[in-house]
C-alpha positions in Angstrom: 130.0 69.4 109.3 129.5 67.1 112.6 126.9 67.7 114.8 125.9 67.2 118.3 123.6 65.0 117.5 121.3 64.3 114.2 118.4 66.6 113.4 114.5 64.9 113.8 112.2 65.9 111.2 109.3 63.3 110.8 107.2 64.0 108.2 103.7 63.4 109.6 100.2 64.9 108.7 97.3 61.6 109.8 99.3 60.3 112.8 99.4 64.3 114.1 95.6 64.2 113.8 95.2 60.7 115.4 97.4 61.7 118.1 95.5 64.9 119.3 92.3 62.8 119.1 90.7 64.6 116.1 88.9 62.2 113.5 91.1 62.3 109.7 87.4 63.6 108.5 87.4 66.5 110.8 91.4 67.4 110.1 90.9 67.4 106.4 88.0 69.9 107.0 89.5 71.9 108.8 92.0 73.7 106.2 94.2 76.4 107.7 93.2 74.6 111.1 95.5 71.8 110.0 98.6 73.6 111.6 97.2 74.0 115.3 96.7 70.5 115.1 100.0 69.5 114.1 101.9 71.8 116.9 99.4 70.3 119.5 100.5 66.7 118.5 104.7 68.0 118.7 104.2 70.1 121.9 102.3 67.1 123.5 105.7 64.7 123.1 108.4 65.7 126.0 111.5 66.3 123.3 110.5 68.5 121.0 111.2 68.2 116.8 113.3 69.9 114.6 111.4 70.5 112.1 108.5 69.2 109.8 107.3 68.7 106.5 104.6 71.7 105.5 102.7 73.5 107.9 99.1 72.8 107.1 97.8 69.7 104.8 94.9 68.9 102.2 94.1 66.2 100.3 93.1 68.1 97.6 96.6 69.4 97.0 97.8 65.8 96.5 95.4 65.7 93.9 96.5 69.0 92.1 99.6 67.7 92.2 99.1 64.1 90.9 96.5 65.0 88.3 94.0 62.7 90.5 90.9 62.1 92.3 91.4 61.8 96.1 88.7 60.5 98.0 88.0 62.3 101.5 87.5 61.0 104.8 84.2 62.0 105.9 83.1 63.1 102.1 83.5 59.9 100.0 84.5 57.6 102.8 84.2 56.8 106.1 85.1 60.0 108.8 88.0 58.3 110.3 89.1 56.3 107.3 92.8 57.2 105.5 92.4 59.6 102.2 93.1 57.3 99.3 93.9 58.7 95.8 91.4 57.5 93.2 93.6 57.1 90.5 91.8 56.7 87.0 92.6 56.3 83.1 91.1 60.3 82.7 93.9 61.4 80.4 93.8 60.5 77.0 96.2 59.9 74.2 95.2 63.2 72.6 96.1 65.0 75.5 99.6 64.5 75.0 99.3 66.0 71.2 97.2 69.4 73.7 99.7 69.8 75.6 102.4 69.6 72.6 100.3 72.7 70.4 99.0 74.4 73.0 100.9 74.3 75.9 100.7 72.9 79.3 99.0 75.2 81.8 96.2 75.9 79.3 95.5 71.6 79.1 95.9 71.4 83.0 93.6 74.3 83.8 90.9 72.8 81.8 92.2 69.2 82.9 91.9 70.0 86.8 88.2 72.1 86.1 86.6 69.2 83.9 87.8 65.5 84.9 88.7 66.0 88.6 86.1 68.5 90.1 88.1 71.5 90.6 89.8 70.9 94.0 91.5 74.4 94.0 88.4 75.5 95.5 89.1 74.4 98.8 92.7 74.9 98.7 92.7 79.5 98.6 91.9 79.0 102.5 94.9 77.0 102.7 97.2 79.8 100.6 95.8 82.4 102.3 96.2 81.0 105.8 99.8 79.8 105.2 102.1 82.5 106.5 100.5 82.7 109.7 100.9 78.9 109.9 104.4 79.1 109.0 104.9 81.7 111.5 103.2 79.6 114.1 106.1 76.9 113.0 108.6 78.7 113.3 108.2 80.5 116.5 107.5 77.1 117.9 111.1 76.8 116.6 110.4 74.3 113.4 112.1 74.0 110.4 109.9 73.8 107.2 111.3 71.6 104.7 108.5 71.4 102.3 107.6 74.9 101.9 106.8 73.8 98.7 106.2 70.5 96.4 107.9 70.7 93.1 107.6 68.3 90.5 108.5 67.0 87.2 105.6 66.8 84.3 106.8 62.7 84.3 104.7 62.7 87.6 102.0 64.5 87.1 101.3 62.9 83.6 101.6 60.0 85.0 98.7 60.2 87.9 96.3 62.0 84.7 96.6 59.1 82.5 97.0 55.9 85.5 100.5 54.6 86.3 99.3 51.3 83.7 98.1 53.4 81.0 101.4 55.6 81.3 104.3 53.0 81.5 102.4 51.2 78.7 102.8 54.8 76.3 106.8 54.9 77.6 106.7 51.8 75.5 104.4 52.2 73.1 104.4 55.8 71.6 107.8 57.1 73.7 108.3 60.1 71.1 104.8 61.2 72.4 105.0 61.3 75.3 109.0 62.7 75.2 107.2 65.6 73.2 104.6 66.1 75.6 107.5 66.4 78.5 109.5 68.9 76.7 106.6 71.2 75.9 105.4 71.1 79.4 108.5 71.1 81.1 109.8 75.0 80.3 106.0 76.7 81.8 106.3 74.3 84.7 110.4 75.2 85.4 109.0 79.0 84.9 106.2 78.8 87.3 108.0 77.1 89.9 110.7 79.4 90.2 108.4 82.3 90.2 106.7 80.8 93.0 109.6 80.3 95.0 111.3 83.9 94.7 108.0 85.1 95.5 107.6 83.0 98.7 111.5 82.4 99.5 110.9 78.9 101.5 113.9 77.6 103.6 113.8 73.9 101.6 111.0 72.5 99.0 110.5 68.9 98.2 111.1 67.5 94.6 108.7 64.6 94.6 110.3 61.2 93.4 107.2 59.1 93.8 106.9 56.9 90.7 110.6 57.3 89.2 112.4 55.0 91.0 114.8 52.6 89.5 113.0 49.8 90.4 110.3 51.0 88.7 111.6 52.3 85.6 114.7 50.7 83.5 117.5 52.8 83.1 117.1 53.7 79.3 113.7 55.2 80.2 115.0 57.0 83.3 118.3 58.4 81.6 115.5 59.9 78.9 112.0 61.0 80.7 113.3 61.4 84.4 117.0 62.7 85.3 117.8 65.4 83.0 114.3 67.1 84.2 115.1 66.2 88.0 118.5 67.5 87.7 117.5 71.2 86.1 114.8 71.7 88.7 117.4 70.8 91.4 119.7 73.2 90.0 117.4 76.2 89.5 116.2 75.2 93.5 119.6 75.4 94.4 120.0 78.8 92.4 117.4 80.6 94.3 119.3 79.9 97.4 116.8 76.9 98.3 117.4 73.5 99.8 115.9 70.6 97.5 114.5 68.0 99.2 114.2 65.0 97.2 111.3 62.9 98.1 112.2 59.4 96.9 109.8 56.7 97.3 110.6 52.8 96.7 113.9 51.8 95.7 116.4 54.1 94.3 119.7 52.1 95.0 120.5 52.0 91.4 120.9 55.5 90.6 122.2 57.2 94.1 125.4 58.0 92.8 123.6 60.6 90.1 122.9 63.0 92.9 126.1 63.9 93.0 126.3 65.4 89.6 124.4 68.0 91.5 126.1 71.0 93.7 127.9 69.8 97.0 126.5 70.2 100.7 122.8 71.7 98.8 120.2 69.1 99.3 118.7 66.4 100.9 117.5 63.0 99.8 114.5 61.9 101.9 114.4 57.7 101.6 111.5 55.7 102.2 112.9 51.9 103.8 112.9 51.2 100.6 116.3 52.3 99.3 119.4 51.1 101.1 119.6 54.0 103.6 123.4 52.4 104.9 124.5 52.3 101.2 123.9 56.0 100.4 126.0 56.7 103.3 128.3 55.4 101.4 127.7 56.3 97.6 126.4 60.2 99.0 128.8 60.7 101.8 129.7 64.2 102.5 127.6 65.4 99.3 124.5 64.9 99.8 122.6 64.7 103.4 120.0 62.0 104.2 116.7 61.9 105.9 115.0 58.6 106.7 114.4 56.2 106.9 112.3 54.4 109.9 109.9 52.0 108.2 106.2 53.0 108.7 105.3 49.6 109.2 107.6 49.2 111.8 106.2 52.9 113.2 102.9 51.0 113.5 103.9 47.5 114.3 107.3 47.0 116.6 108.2 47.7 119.6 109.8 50.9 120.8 113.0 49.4 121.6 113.2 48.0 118.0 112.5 51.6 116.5 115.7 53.1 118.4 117.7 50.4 117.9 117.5 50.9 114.2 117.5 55.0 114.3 120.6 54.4 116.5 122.7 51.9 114.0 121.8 54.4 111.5 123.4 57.3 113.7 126.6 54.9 114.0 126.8 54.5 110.2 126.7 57.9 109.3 128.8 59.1 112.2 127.4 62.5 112.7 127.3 63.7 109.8 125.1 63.9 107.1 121.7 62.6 108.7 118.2 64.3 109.8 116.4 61.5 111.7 112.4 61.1 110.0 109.9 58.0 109.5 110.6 56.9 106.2 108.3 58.7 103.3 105.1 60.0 106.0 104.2 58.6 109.0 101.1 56.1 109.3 97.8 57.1 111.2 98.4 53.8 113.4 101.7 54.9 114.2 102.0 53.8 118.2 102.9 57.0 119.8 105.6 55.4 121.6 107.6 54.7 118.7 107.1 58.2 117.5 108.8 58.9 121.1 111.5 56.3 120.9 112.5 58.1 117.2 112.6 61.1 118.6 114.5 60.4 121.6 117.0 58.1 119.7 118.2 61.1 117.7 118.3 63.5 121.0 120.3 60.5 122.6 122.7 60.0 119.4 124.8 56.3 119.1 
């Protein structure tokens, strides 16, 4: 339906912490903690947000969920440096054939314990401090659209055996690895919904990180990506949950598949990569949008140049259809008066 104006939902997690003052080294430490610095940073902006994107953060989760090292700010780098995943060749060709006889949990229990350190340690302060943080959210009247991260085994295989040594086995040995993909694919789909009646989040994301069309060619795509994003959009949707697809880089090419999927159910979340005026067009009263402010023009440009282009994207969609957000996660150099002028420009509408 049209709305007054567009939601804003920025996703941001190092720019909140830059913000507030507080170094990246000390907001990565400081787990459940996470969340108090996030409101701080919304509260300290005079129009307040819509909604974010989780309500605590931890770089260890991105490495539970990409099968990869992360190194820390203030533990393997410097305090106030960004986290940086460590991506490595630590899956092996015999790991597909373990996952195929013996399932997939069992392989990334072992997997996660072994080669990466065991980073689910530090994240049971995180689980068990997350309903108060939600709660904190939403009495502060925010939206959580990434009350949880969802994705297909595609990704996570992918960051275990390195983004090289995995598009060189979708060549190679594509049987494999399509083996490995079905075997994993039913625990996962099992686990995840599971997980999500037992915590009943408003929206989730559905990560889209290395599956873009620009990436991948369409045969491969059609085969290892879409029918697995399309069944854990659908069981989302099922549980009465809004998908979020996170789509980074360039997904102009296959847009149109989203809407195989239900009507007026999710959200795809672009990047500046994709063609954020075009899937107005292709998605138009299917599918909503959320995007797509550049980060490096959140870091670089001038104020005026971030709501002129928040406002011609407001034109374009005509009040329907778009949440207002940096495009995939804001940077730590963000200038805070572009954050402002986003903001503002979505309050303001066209």
């Amino acid at each position: 339906e049209k709305t007054d104006r567009p939601p804003v939902m920025p996703c941001a997690s190092s720019f909140c912490a830059r913000a507030v003052g507080v170094s990246l080294g000390d907001y990565c430490a400081s787990g459940p903690g996470t969340s108090d610095i996030h409101l701080k940073c919304w509260h300290s902006f005079d129009t307040l947000i819509d909604g974010v994107h989780g309500v605590q953060f931890a770089p260890e989760g991105l490495s539970v969920r990409w099968l990869s090292k992360v190194k820390i700010p203030g533990v393997d780098i410097p305090a106030d440096e960004l986290w940086q995943v460590d991506e490595r060749e630590l899956m092996t060709v015999e790991d597909y054939q373990d996952i195929i006889d013996h399932g997939y949990f069992q392989w990334e229990d072992r997997f996660i314990r072994e080669r990466l350190g065991e980073p689910r340690t530090r994240l049971i302060p995180m689980r068990q401090g997350w309903p108060e943080s939600l709660r904190k959210h939403t009495e502060a009247g925010l939206v959580d659209l990434a009350g949880d991260t969802l994705a297909i085994p595609f990704e996570s295989l992918c960051g275990a055996r390195s983004m090289n040594a995995f598009m060189m086995d979708l060549i190679r040995r594509p049987k494999l690895v399509k083996a490995a993909l079905d075997a994993a694919f039913p625990e996962i789909l099992a686990a995840d919904r599971e997980r999500l009646r037992r915590n009943k989040p408003v929206a989730v994301w559905i990560g889209g990180w290395r599956t873009a069309g620009n990436i991948l060619s369409g045969k491969i795509w059609n085969e290892m990506v879409w029918p697995y994003l399309k069944t854990v959009a659908e069981m989302v949707i099922e549980e009465g949950i809004i998908p979020l697809y996170h789509l980074d880089s360039n997904w102009d090419r296959d847009l149109h598949r989203f809407r195989e999927l239900p009507a007026h159910k999710g959200i795809v979340a672009l990047d500046g990569d994709t063609d954020i005026l075009k899937a107005q067009k292709v998605l138009e009263n299917h599918t909503a949008v959320l995007g797509d402010v550049p980060p490096a023009m959140m870091a670089f440009s001038e104020p005026a140049e971030v709501r002129d282009y928040v406002r011609n994207i407001i034109r374009t969609y005509n009040g329907r259809g778009y949440i207002a957000a940096v495009g995939c996660d804001a940077p730590p150099n963000t200038r805070r008066e572009n954050m402002a002028a986003l903001i503002e420009a979505a309050h303001q509408g066209a």
